[in-house]
ROLO-994404 format. One record per residue: residue number from 1; x negated, y negated, z of N, C-alpha, C, O, CB in turn; residue in one letter. Coordinates in steps of 0.2 Angstrom, whole numbers, padded with zeros to 4 digits. Glycine has a CB too. Layout:
{NUM,{X,Y,Z},{X,Y,Z},{X,Y,Z},{X,Y,Z},{X,Y,Z},"a"}
...
//
This chain:
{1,{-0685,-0796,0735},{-0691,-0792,0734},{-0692,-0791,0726},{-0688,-0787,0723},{-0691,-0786,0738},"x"}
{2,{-0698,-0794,0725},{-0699,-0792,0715},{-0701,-0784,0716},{-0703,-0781,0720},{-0708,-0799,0709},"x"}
{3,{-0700,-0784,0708},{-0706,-0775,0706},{-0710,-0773,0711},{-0710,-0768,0715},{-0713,-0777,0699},"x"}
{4,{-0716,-0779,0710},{-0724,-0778,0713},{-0724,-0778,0719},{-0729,-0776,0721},{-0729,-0782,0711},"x"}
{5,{-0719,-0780,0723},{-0720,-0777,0729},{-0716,-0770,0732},{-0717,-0768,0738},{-0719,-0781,0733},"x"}
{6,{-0711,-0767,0728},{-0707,-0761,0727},{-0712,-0755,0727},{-0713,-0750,0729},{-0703,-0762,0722},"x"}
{7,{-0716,-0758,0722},{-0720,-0752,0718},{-0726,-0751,0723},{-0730,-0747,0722},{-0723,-0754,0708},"x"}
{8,{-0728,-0755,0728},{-0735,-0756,0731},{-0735,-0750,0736},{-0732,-0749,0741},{-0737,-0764,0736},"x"}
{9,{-0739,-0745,0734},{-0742,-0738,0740},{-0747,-0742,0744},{-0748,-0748,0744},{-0746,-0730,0737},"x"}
{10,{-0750,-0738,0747},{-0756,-0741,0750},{-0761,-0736,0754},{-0759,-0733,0759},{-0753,-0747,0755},"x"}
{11,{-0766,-0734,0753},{-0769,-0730,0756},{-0769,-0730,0763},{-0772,-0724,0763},{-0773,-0731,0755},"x"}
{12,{-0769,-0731,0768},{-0767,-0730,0775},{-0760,-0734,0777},{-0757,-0738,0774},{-0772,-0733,0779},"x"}
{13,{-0759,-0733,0782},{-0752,-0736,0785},{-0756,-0741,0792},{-0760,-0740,0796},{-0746,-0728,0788},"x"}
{14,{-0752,-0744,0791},{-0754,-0751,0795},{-0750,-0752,0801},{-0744,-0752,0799},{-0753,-0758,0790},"x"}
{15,{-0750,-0753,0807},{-0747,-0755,0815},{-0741,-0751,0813},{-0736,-0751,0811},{-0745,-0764,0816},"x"}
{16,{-0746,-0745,0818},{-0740,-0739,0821},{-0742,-0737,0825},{-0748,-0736,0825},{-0738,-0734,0818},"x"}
{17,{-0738,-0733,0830},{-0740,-0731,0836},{-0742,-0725,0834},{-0740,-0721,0829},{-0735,-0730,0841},"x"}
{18,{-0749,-0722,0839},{-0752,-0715,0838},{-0749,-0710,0838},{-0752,-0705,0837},{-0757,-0714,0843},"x"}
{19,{-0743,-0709,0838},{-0738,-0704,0838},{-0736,-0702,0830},{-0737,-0697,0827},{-0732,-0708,0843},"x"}
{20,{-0731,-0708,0828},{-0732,-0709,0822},{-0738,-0709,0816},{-0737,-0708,0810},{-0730,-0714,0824},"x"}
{21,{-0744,-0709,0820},{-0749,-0708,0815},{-0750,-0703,0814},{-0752,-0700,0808},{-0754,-0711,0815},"x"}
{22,{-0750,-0700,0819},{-0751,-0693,0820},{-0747,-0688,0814},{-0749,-0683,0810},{-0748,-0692,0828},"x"}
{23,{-0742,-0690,0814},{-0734,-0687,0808},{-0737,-0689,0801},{-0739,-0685,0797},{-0724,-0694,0811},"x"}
{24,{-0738,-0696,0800},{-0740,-0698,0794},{-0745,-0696,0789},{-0745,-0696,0783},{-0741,-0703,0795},"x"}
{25,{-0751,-0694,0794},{-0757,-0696,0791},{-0758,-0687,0791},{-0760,-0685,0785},{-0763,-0701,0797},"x"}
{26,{-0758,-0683,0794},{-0759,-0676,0793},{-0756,-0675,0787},{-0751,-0677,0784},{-0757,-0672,0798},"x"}
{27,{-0762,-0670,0786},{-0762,-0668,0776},{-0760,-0661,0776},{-0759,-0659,0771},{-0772,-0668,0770},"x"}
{28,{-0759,-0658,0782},{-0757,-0650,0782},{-0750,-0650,0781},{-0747,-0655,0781},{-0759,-0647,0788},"x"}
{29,{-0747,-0645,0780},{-0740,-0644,0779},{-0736,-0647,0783},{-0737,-0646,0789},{-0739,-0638,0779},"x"}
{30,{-0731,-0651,0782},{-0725,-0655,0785},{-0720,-0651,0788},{-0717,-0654,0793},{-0722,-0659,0780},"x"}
{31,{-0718,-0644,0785},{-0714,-0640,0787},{-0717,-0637,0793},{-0714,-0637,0798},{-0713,-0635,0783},"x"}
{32,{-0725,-0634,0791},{-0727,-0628,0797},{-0724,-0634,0803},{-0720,-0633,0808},{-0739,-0626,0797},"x"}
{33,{-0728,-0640,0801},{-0728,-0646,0808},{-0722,-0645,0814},{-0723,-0644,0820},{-0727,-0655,0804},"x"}
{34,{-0715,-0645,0809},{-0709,-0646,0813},{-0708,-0641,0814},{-0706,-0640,0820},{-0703,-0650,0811},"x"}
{35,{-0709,-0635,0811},{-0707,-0628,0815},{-0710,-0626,0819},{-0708,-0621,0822},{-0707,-0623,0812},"x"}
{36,{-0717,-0630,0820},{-0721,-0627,0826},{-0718,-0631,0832},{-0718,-0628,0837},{-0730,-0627,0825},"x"}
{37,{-0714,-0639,0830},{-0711,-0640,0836},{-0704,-0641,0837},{-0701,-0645,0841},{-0712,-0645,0837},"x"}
{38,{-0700,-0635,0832},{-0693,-0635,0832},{-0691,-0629,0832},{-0692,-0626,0826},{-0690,-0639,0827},"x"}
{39,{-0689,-0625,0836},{-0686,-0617,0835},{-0679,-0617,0832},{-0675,-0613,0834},{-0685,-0612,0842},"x"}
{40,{-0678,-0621,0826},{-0671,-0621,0825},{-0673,-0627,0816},{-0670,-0632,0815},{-0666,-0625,0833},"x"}
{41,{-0679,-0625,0813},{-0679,-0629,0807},{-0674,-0624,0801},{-0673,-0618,0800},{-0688,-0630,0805},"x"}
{42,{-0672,-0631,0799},{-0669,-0627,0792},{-0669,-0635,0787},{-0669,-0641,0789},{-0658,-0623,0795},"x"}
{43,{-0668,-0632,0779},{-0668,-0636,0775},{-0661,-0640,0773},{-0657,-0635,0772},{-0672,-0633,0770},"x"}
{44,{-0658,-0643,0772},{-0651,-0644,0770},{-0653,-0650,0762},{-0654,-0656,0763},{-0645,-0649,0779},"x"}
{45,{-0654,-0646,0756},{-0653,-0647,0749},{-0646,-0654,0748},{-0640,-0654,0751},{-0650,-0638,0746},"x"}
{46,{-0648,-0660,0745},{-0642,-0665,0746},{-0643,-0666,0737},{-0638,-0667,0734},{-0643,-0673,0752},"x"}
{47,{-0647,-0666,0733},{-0647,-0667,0726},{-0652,-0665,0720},{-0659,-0666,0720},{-0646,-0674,0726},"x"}
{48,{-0649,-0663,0716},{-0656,-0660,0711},{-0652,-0659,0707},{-0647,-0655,0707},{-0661,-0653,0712},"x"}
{49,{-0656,-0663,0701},{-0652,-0663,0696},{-0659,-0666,0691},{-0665,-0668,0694},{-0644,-0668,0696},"x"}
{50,{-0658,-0666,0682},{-0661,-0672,0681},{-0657,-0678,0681},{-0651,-0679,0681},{-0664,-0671,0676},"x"}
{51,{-0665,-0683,0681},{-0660,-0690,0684},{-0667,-0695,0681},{-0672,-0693,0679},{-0656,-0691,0696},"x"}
{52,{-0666,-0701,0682},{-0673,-0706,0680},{-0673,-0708,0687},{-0669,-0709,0691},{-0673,-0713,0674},"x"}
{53,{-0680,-0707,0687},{-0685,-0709,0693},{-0685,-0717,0694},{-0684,-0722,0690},{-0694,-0705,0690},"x"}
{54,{-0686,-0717,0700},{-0687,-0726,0703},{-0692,-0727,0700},{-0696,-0723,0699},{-0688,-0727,0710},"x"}
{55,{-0693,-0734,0697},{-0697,-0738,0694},{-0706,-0737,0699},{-0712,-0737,0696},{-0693,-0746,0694},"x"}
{56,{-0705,-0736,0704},{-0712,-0735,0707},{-0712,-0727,0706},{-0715,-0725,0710},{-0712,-0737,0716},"x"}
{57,{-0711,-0724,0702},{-0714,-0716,0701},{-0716,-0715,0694},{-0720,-0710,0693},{-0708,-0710,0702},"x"}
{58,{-0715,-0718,0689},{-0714,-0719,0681},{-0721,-0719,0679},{-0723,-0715,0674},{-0710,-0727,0679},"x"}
{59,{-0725,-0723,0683},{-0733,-0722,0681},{-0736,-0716,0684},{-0740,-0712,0682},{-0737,-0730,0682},"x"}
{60,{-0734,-0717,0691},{-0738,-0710,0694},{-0738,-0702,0690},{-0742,-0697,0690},{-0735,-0709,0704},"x"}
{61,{-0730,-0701,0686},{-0729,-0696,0683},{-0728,-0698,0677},{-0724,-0695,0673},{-0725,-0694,0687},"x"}
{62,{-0732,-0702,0676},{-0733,-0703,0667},{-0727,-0703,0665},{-0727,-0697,0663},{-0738,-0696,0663},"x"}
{63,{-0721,-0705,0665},{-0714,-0705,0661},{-0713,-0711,0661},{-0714,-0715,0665},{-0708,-0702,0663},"x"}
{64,{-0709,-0712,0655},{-0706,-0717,0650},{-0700,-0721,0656},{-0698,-0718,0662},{-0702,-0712,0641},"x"}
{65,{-0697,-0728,0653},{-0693,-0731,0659},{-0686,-0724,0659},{-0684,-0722,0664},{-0690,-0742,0658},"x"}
{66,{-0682,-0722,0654},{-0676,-0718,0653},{-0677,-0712,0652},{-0673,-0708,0651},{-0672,-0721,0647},"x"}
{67,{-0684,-0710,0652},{-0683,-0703,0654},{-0683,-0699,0659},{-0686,-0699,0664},{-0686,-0700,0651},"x"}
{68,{-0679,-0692,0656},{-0678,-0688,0665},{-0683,-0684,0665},{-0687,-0682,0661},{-0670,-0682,0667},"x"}
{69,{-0681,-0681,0672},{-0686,-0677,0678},{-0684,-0673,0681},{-0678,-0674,0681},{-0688,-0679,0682},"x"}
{70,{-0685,-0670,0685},{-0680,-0665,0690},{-0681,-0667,0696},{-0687,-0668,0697},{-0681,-0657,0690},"x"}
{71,{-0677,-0670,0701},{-0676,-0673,0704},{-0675,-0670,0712},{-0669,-0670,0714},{-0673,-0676,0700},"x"}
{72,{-0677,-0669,0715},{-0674,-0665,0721},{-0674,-0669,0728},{-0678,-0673,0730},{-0679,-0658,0722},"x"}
{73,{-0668,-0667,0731},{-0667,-0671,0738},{-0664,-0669,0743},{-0658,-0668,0743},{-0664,-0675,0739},"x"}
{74,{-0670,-0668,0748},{-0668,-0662,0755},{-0671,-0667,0761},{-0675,-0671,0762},{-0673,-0652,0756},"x"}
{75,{-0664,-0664,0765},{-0667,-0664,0774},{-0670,-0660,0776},{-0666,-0655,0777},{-0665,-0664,0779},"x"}
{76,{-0676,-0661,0779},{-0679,-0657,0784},{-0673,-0658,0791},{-0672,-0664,0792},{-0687,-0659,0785},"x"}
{77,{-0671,-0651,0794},{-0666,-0652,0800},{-0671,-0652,0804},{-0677,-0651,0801},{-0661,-0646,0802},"x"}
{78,{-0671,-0652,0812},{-0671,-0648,0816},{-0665,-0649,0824},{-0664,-0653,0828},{-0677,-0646,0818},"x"}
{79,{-0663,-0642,0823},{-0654,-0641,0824},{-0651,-0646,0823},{-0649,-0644,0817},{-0651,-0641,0831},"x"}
{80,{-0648,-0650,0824},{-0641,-0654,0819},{-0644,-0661,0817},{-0641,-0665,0813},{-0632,-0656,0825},"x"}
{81,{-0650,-0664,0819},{-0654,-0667,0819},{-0659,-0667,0811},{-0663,-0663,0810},{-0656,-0665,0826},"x"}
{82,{-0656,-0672,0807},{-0663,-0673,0801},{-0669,-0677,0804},{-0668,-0682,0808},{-0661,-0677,0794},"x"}
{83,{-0676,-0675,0802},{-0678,-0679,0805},{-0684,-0682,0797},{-0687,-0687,0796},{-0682,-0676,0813},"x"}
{84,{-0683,-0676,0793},{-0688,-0681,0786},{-0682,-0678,0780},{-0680,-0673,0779},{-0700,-0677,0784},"x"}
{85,{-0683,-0687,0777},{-0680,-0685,0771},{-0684,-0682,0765},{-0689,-0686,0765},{-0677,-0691,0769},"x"}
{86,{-0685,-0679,0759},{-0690,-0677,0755},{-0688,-0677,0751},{-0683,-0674,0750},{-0693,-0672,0755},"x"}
{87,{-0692,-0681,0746},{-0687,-0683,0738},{-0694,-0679,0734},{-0700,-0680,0737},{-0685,-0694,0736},"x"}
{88,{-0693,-0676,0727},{-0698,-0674,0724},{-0694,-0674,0717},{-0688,-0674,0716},{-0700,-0667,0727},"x"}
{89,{-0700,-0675,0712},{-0699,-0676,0706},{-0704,-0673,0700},{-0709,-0676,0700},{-0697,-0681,0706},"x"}
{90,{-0703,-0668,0696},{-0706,-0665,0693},{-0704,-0667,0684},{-0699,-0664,0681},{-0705,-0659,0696},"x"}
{91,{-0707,-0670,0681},{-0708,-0671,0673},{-0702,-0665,0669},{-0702,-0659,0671},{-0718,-0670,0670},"x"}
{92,{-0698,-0667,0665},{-0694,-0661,0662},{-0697,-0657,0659},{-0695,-0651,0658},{-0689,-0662,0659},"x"}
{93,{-0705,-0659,0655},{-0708,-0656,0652},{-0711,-0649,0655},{-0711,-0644,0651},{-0713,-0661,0651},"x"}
{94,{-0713,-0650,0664},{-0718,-0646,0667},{-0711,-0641,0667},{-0712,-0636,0664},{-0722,-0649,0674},"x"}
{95,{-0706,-0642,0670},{-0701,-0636,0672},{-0702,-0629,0667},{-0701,-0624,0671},{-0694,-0638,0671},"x"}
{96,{-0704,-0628,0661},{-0705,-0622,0659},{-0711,-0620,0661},{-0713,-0615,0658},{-0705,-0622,0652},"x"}
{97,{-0716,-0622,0665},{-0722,-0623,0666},{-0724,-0620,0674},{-0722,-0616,0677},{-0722,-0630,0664},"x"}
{98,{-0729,-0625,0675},{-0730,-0621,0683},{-0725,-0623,0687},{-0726,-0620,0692},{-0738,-0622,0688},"x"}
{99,{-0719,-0628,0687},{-0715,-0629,0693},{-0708,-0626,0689},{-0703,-0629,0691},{-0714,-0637,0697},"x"}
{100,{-0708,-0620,0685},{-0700,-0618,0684},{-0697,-0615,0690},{-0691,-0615,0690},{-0700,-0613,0678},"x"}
{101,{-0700,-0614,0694},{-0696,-0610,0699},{-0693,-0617,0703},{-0687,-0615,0706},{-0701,-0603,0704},"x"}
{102,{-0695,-0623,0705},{-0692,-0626,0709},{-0683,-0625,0709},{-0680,-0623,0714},{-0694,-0633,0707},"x"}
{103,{-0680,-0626,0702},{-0673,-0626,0701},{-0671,-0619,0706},{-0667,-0615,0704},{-0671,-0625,0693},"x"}
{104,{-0674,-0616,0711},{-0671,-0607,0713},{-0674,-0609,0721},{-0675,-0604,0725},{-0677,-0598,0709},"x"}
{105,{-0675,-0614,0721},{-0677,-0615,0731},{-0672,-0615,0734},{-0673,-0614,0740},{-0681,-0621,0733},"x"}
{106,{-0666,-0616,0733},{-0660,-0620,0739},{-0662,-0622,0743},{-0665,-0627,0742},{-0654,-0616,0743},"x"}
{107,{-0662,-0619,0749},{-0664,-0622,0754},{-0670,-0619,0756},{-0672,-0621,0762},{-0659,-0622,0758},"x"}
{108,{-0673,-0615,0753},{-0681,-0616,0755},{-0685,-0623,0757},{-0683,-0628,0755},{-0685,-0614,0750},"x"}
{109,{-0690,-0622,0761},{-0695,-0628,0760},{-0700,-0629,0754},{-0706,-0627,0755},{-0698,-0628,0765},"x"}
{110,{-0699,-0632,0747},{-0705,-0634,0744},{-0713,-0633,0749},{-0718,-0629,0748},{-0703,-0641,0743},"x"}
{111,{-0710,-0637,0753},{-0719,-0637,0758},{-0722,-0630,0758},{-0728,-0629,0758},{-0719,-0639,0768},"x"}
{112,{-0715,-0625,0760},{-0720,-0618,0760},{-0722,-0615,0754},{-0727,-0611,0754},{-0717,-0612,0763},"x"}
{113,{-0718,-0616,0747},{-0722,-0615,0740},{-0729,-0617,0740},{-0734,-0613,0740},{-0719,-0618,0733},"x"}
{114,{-0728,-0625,0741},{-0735,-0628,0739},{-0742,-0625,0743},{-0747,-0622,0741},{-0734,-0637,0741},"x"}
{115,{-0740,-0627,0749},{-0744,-0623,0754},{-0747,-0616,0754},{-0752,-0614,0757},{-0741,-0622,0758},"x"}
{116,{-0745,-0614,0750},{-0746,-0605,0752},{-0750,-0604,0744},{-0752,-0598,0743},{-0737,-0599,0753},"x"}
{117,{-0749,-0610,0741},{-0754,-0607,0736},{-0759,-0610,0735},{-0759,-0617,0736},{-0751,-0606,0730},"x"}
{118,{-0766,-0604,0734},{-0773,-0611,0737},{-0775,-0612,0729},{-0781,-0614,0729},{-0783,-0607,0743},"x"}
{119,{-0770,-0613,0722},{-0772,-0615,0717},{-0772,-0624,0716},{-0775,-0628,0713},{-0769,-0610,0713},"x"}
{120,{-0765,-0623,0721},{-0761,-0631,0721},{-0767,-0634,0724},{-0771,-0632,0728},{-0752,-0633,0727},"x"}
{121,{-0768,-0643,0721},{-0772,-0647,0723},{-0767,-0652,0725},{-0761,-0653,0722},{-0776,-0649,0718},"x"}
{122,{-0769,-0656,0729},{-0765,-0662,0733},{-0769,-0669,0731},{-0774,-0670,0735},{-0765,-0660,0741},"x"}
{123,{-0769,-0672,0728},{-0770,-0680,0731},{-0769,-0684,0736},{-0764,-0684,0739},{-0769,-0682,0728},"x"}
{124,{-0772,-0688,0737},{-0772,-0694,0744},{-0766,-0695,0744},{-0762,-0696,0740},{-0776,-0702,0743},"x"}
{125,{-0765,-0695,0750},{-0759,-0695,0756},{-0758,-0706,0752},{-0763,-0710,0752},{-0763,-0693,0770},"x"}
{126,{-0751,-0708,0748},{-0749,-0715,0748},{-0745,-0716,0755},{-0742,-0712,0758},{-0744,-0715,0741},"x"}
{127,{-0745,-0723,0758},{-0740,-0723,0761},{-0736,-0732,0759},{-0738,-0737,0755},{-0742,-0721,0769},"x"}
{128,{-0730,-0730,0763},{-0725,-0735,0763},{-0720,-0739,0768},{-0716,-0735,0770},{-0721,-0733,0761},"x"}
{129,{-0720,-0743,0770},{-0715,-0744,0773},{-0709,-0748,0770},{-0710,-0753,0767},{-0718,-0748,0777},"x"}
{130,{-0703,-0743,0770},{-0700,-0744,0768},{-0691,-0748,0769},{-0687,-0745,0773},{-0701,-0741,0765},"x"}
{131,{-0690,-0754,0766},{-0684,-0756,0770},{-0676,-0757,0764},{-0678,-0755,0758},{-0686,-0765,0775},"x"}
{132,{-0670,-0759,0765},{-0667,-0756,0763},{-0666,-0761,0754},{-0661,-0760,0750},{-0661,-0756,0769},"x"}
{133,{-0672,-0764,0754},{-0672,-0763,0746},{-0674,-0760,0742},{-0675,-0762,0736},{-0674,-0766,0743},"x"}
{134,{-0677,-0753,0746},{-0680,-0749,0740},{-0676,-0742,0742},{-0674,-0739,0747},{-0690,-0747,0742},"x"}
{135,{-0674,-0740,0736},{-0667,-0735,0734},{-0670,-0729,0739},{-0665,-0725,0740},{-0664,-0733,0723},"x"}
{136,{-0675,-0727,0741},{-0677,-0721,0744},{-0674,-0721,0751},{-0672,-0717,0754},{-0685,-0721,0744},"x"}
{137,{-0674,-0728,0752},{-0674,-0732,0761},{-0665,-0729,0761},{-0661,-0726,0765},{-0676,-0744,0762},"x"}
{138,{-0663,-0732,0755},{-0654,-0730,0756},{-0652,-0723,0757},{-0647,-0721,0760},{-0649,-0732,0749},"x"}
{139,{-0655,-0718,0753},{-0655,-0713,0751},{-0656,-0708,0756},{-0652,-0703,0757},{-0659,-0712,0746},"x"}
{140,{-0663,-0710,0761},{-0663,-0707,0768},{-0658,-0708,0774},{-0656,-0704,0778},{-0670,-0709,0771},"x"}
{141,{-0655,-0715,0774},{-0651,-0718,0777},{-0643,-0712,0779},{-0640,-0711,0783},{-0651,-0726,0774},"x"}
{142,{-0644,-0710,0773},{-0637,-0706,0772},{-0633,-0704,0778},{-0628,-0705,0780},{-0639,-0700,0766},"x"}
{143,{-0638,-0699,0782},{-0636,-0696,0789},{-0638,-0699,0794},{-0638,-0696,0799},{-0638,-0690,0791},"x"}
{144,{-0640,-0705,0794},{-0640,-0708,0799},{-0636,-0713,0803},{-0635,-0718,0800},{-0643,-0709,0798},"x"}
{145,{-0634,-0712,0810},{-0629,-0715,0813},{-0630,-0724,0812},{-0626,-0728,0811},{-0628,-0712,0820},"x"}
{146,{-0637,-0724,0814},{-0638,-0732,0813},{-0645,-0733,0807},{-0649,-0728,0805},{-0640,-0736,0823},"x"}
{147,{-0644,-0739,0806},{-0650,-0740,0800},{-0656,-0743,0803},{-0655,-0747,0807},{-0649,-0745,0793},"x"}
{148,{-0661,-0741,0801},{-0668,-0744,0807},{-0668,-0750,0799},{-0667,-0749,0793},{-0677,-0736,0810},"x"}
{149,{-0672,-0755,0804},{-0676,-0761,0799},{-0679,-0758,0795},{-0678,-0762,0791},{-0681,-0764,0802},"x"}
{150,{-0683,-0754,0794},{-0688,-0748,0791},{-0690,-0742,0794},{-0689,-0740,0800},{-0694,-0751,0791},"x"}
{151,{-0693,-0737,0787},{-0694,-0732,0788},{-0701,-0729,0783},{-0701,-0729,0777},{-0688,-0730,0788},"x"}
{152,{-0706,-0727,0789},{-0713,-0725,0783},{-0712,-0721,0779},{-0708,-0716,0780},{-0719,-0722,0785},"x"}
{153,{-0713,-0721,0776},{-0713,-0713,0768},{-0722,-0713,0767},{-0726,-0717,0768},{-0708,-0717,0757},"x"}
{154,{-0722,-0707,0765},{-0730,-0706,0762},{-0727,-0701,0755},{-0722,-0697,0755},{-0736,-0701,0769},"x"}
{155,{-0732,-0702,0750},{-0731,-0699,0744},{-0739,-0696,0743},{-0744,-0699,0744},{-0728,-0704,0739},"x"}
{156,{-0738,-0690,0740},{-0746,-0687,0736},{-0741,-0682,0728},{-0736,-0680,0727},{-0753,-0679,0743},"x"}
{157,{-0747,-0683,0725},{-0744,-0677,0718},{-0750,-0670,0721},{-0756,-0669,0720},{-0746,-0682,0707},"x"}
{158,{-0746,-0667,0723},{-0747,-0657,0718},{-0749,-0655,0713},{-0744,-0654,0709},{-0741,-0651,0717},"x"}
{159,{-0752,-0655,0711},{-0756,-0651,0705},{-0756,-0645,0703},{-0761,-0643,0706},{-0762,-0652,0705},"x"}
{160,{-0752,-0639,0700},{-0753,-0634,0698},{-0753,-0632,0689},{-0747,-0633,0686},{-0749,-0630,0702},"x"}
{161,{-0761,-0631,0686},{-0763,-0631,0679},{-0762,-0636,0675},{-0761,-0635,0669},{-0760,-0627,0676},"x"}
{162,{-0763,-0642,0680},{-0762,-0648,0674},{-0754,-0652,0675},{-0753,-0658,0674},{-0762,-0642,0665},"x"}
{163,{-0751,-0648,0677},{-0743,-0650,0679},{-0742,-0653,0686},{-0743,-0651,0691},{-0739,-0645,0679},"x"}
{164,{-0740,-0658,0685},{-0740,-0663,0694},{-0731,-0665,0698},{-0726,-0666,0695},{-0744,-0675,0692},"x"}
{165,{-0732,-0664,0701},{-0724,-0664,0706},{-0727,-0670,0711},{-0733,-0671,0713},{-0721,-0653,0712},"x"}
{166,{-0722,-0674,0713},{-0723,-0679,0717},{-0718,-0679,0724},{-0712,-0680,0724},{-0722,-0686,0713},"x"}
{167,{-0721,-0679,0727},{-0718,-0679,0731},{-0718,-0682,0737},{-0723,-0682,0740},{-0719,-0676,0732},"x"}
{168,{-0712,-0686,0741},{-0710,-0692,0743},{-0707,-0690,0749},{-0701,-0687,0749},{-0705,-0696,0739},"x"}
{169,{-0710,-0690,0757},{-0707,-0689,0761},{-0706,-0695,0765},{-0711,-0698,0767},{-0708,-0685,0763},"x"}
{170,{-0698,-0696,0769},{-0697,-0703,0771},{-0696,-0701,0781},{-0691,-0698,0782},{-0688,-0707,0766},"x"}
{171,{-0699,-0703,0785},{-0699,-0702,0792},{-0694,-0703,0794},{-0692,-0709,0792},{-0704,-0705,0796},"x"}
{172,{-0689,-0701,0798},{-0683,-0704,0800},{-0683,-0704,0806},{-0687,-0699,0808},{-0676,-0702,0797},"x"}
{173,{-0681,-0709,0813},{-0684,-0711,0819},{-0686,-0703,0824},{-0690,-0701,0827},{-0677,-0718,0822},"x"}
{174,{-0679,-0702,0822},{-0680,-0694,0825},{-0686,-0688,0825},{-0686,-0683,0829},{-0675,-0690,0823},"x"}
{175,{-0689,-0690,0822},{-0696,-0686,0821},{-0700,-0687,0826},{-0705,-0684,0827},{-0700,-0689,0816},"x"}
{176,{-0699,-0694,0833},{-0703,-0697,0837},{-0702,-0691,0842},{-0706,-0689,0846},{-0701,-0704,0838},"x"}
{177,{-0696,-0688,0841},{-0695,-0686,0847},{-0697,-0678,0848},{-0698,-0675,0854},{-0686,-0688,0848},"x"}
{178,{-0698,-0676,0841},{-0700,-0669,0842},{-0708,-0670,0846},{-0712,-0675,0844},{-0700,-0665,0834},"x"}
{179,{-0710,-0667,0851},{-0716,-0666,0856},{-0719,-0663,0851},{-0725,-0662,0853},{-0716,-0663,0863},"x"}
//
């Protein structure tokens, strides 16, 4: 698989079951989503650091190919079960800025910062189908007992004062099953 098909988002998601679209396409909070169908959500924090961003993030967040970002990487649980991986990345510039508090979330949910404040703007829901050449696809795979062929991701950037956080969440099969 070259670049240009690595780097390709795409405005809707293409041949999925209504179930699945359902998960994808909703623009409201991802958290409220599974908590309203899981009495046992919790966040489990796997990496944050700075680090350089995958070549498909570089333009959406304005940075150079070797420069860092803050980088963050959680599962959404529910009970022993992950069901979305969420990868986020904020410019090192913005951190003194409107996202300094990311570094103090542990295991909060991001989704409920973003959410709860009605200054944050959201852009169009990106999506993805992703398989195991795109480093995101490996990265979710981590807890998982078997590797699916693929897995959708959708991405939008947050906006607070000018400062953009991107954010990447990857569906993992088990999400089907929350009712």
């Amino acid at each position: 698989m070259n670049a240009a098909q690595l780097s390709t988002w795409h405005p809707a998601p293409v041949s999925l079951s209504p179930r699945a679209r359902g998960w994808l396409q909703n623009r409201g909070s991802l958290t409220r989503l599974i908590q309203e169908r899981c009495s046992d959500f919790h966040v489990k924090p796997m990496f944050q650091s700075l680090a350089k961003v995958f070549g498909d993030e570089l333009a959406v967040m304005n940075l150079r190919r070797n420069e860092l970002a803050m980088v963050r990487e959680v599962y959404l649980y529910c009970g022993n079960t992950p069901v979305v991986f969420a990868h986020s990345v904020v410019a090192r510039r913005d951190l003194r800025g409107a996202w300094h508090g990311l570094s103090g979330l542990g295991s909060r949910s991001l989704g409920t910062v973003l959410f709860t404040n009605p200054v944050v703007e959201r852009t169009a829901l990106q999506f993805k189908k992703l398989n195991s050449a795109h480093p995101l696809f490996r990265r979710a795979c981590q807890k998982l007992q078997e590797k699916p062929p693929g897995l959708w991701a959708r991405r939008s950037l947050f906006s607070l004062h000018g400062q953009s956080i991107l954010v990447t969440e990857v569906f993992l099969p088990s999400i089907l099953d929350l009712a």
